[in-house]
KOLGUBA-208890 format. One record per residue: x, y, z of N, C-alpha, C in turn; residue in one letter. Coordinates in pm, whole numbers, padded with zeros to 5 digits, always signed. Layout:
// residues N
XYZXYZXYZa...
This chain:
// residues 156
+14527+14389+15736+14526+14365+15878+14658+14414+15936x+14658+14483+16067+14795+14556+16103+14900+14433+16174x+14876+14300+16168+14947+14187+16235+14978+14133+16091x+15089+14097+16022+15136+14024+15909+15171+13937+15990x+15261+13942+16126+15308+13802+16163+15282+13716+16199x+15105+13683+16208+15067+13550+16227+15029+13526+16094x+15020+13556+15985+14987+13530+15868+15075+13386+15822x+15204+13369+15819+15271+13280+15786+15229+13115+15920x+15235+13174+16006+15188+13092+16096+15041+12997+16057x+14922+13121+16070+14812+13028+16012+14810+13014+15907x+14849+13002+15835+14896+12960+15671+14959+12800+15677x+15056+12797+15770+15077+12644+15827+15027+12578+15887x+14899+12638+15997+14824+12600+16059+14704+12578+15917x+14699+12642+15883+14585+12591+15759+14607+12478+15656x+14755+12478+15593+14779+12356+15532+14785+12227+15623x+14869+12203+15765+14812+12078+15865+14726+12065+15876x+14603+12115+15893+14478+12105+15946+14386+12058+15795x+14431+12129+15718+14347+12065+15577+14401+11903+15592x+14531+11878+15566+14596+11735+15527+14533+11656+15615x+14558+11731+15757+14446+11602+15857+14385+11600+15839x+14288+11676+15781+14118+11676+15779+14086+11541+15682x+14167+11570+15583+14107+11493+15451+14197+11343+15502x+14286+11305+15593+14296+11166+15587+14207+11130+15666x+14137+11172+15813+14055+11165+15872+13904+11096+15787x+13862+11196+15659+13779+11130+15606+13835+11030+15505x+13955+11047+15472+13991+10879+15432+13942+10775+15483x+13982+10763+15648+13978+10714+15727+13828+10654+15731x+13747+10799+15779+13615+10798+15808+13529+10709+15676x+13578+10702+15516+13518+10668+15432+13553+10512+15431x+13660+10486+15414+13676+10325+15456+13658+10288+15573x+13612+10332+15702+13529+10262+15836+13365+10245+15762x+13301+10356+15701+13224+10372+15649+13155+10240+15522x+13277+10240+15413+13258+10117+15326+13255+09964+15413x+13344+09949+15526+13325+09822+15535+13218+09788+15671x+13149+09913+15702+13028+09872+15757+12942+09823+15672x+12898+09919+15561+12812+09884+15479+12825+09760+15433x+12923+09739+15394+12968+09564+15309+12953+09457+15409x+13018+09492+15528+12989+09362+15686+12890+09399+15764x+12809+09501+15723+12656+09508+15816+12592+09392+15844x+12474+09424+15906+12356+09335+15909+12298+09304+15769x+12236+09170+15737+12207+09195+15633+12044+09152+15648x+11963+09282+15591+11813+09276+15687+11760+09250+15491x+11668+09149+15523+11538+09154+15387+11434+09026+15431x+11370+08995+15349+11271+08912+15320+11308+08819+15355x+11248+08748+15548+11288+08595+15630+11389+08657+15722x+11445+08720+15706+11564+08766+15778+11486+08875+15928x+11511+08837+16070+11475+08910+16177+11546+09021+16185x+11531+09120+16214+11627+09211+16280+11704+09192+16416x+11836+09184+16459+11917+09142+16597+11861+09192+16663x+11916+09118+16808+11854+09184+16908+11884+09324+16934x+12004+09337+16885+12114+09449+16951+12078+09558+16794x+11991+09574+16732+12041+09644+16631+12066+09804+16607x+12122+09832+16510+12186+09992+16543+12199+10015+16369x+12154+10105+16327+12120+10168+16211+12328+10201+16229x+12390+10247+16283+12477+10317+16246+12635+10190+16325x+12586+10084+16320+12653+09938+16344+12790+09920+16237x+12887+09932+16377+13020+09926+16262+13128+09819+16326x+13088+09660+16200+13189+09543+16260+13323+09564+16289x+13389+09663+16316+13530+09691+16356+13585+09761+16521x+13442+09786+16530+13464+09875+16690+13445+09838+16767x+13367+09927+16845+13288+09923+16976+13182+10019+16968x+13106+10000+17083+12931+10072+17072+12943+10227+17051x+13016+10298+17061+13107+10445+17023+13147+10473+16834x+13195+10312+16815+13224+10368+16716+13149+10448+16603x+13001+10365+16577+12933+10427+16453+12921+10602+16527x+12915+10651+16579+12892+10789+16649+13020+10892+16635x+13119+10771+16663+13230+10847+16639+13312+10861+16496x+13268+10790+16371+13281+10805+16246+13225+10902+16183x+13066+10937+16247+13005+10990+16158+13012+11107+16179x+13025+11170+16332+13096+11310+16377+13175+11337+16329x+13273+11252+16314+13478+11254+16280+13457+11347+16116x+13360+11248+16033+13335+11245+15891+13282+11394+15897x+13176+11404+15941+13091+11548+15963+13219+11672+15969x+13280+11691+16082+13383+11752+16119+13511+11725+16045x+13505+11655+15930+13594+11663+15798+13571+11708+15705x+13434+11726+15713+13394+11814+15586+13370+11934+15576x+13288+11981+15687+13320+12116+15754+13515+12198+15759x+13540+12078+15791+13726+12138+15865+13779+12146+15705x+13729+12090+15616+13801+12095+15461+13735+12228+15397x+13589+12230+15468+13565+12355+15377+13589+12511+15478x+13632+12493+15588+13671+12586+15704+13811+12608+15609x+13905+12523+15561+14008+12487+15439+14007+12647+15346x+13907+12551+15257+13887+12663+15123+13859+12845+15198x+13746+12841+15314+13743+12943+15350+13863+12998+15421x+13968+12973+15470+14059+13017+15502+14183+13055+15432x+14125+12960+15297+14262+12990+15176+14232+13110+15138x+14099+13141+15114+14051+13324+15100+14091+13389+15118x+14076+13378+15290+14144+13483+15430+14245+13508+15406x+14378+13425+15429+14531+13393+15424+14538+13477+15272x+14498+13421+15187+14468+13531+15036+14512+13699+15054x+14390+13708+15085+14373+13843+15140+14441+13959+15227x+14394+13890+15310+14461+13913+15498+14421+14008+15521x+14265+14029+15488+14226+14192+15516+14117+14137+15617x+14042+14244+15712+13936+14217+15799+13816+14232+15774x+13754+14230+15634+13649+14196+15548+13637+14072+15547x+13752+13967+15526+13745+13806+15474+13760+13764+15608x+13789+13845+15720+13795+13720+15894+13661+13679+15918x+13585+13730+15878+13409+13704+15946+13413+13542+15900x+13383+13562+15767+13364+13420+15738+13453+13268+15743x+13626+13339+15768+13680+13223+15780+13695+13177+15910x+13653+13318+16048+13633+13245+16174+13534+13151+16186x+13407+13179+16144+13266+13135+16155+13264+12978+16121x+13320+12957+15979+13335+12809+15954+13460+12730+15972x+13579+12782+16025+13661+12719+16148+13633+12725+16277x+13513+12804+16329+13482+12748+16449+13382+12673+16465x+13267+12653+16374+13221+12555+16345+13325+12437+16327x+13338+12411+16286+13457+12288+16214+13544+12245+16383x+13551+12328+16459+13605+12336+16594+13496+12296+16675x+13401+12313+16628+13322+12279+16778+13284+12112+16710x+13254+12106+16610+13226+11948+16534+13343+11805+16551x+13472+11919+16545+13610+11822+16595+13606+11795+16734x+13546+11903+16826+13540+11896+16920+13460+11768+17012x+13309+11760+16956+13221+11691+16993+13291+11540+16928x+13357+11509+16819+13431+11412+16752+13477+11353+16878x+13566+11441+16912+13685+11401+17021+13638+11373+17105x+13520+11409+17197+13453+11306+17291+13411+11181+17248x+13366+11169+17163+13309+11010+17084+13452+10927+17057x+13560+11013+17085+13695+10910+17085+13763+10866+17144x+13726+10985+17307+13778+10947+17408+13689+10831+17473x+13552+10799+17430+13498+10707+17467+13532+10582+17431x+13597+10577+17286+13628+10471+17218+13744+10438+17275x+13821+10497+17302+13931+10487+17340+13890+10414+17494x+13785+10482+17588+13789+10388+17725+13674+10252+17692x+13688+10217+17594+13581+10064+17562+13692+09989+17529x+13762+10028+17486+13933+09965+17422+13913+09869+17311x+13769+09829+17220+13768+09705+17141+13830+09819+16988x+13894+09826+16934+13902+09905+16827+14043+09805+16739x+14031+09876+16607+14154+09804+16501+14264+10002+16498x+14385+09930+16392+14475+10074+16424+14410+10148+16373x+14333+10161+16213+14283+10252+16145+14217+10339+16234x+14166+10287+16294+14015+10331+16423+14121+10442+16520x+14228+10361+16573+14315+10436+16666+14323+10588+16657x+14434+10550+16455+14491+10650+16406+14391+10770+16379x+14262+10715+16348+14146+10864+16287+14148+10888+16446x+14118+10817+16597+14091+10891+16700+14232+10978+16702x+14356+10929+16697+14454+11061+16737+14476+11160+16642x+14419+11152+16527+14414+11276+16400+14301+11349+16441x+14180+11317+16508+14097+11404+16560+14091+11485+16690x+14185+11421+16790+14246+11475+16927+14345+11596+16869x+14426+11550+16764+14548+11668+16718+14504+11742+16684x+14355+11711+16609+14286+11874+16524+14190+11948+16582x+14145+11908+16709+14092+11985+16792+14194+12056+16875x+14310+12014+16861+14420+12115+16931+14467+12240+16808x+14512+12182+16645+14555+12292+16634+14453+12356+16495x+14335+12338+16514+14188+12396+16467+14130+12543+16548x+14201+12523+16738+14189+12591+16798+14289+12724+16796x+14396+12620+16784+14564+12726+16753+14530+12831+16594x+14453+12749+16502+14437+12832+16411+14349+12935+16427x+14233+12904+16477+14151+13019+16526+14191+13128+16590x+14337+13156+16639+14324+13165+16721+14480+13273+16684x+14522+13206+16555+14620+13325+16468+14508+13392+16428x+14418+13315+16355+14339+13458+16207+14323+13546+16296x+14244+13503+16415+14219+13640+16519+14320+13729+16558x+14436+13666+16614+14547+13752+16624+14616+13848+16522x+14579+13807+16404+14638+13872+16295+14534+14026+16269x+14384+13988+16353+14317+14161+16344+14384+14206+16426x
């Protein structure tokens, strides 16, 4: 590629964006475990609530199960947008940009839709810090998910 000098750039933009990604689904996996464990507990005599919600998470607000499972979604994508970009950065030729734009902008539009489900959470205000911290690790990575997109391109 005739640009080397964003190479070092998204190369840093690629290692931040991995590290957030994967505490995010830290995050996302323990909101995850202690729904399951403090759910509803539905069987034999037992009614279903009035209020019930397949995706019901005792730590939030009515946002939250929506906004875990996006967050989670858009961590797994953004980890493997990751591997495909370790390729790219590899390389640095314009054979390997196709595929590492394609699944960082996927991974961008998934962080993206995240980040609305957080700004919602964020205006219901019932949330714990864990909850906080995954909403501002997903606000930061829709900012520099975009910044990375946004070297590889510059670097054709």
């Amino acid at each position: 590629m005739a640009n080397d000098q964003m190479k070092p750039v998204a190369g840093l933009l690629l290692f931040l964006n991995f590290c957030m990604y994967v505490i995010v689904l830290g995050i996302g996996g323990w909101a995850v475990n202690k729904s399951i464990d403090h759910g509803f507990i539905i069987g034999p005599g037992f009614e279903l609530p009035a209020h019930f919600s397949p995706i019901y998470f005792p730590m939030g607000n009515a946002a939250t199960g929506f906004f875990v499972t996006f967050a989670m979604l858009a961590g797994v994508v953004g980890v493997a947008s990751a591997i495909a970009g370790i390729n790219h950065i590899r390389s640095w030729h314009a054979s390997s940009l196709p595929s590492a734009a394609s699944v960082a902008g996927v991974a961008w539009t998934l962080t993206l839709l995240a980040m609305g489900f957080a700004c919602k959470q964020i205006d219901l205000e019932i949330r714990n810090a864990r909850l906080r911290t995954m909403e501002a690790f997903i606000i930061i990575l829709t900012v520099t998910q975009l910044f990375y997109i946004a070297a590889i391109h510059g670097g054709a």
